[in-house]
Phi, psi and omega in degrees: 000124192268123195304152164279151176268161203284333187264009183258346154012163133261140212260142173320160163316296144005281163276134174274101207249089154294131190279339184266334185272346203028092170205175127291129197219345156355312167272010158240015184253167200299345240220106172280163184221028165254147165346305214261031162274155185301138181285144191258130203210121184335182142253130200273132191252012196284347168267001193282304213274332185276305187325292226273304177313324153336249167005297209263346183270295156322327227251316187292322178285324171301313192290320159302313175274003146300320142356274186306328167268350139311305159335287206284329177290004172257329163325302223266301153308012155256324180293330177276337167308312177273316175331297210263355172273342161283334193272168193283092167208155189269016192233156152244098187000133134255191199273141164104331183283143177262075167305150181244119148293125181245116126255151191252217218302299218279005188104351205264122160310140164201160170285129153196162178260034164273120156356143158271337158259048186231002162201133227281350202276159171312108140290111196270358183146148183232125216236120181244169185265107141350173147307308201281331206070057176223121177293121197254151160255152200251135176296125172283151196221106182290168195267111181318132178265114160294146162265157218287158147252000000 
């Protein structure tokens, strides 16, 4: 039967042994290690962590619904797109310009640069051509009346 040797023993609970340096090291841990020392006790991070979840849960939801109302204003710039790119007109838009939707007799959308108040057809909206070459509708505005002298 082969003797164990004295430093591979195992040493009480108690004593602080590193096995790898075989030294007592108690005075070199970050930590106390006697018995009578104060118990080492987590710090509780749990309003730190519902606070933060808080936070970041605001931060995520503000950045989707910004998202999302970007998201619908392009919905919204594609439906006018195709509205006025289906309708019927002989002339070619320029950039910059304000055009009128119209329908007529038969229901059918078309394009003019005629004034609405100036034409008896259903006016569906006034649309000018971007830069982008993409149609925005232009908020109508009436026109102040002056008075007479």
């Amino acid at each position: 039967m082969k003797k164990k040797d004295q430093h591979t023993e195992k040493k009480p609970d108690l004593v602080v042994f590193n096995e790898d340096k075989q030294r007592y090291d108690a005075a070199f841990r970050p930590y106390a290690t006697n018995v009578g020392a104060p118990q080492i006790q987590l710090p509780s991070n749990g309003s730190w962590k519902s606070s933060q979840i808080y936070k970041a849960n605001k931060h995520l939801k503000a950045k989707y619904e910004a998202i999302k109302s970007e998201y619908e204003q392009l919905l919204e710039v594609l439906e006018y797109n195709e509205l006025v790119t289906n309708a019927k007109f002989t002339f070619e838009p320029l950039v910059g310009e304000t055009y009128h939707l119209y329908n007529n007799v038969k229901e059918e959308p078309f394009l003019s640069i005629i004034d609405p108040n100036s034409c008896n057809f259903s006016h569906l909206g006034s649309f000018r051509l971007t830069s982008d070459y993409l149609w925005e509708r232009v908020e109508e505005q009436e026109k102040p009346v002056l008075p007479k002298k």
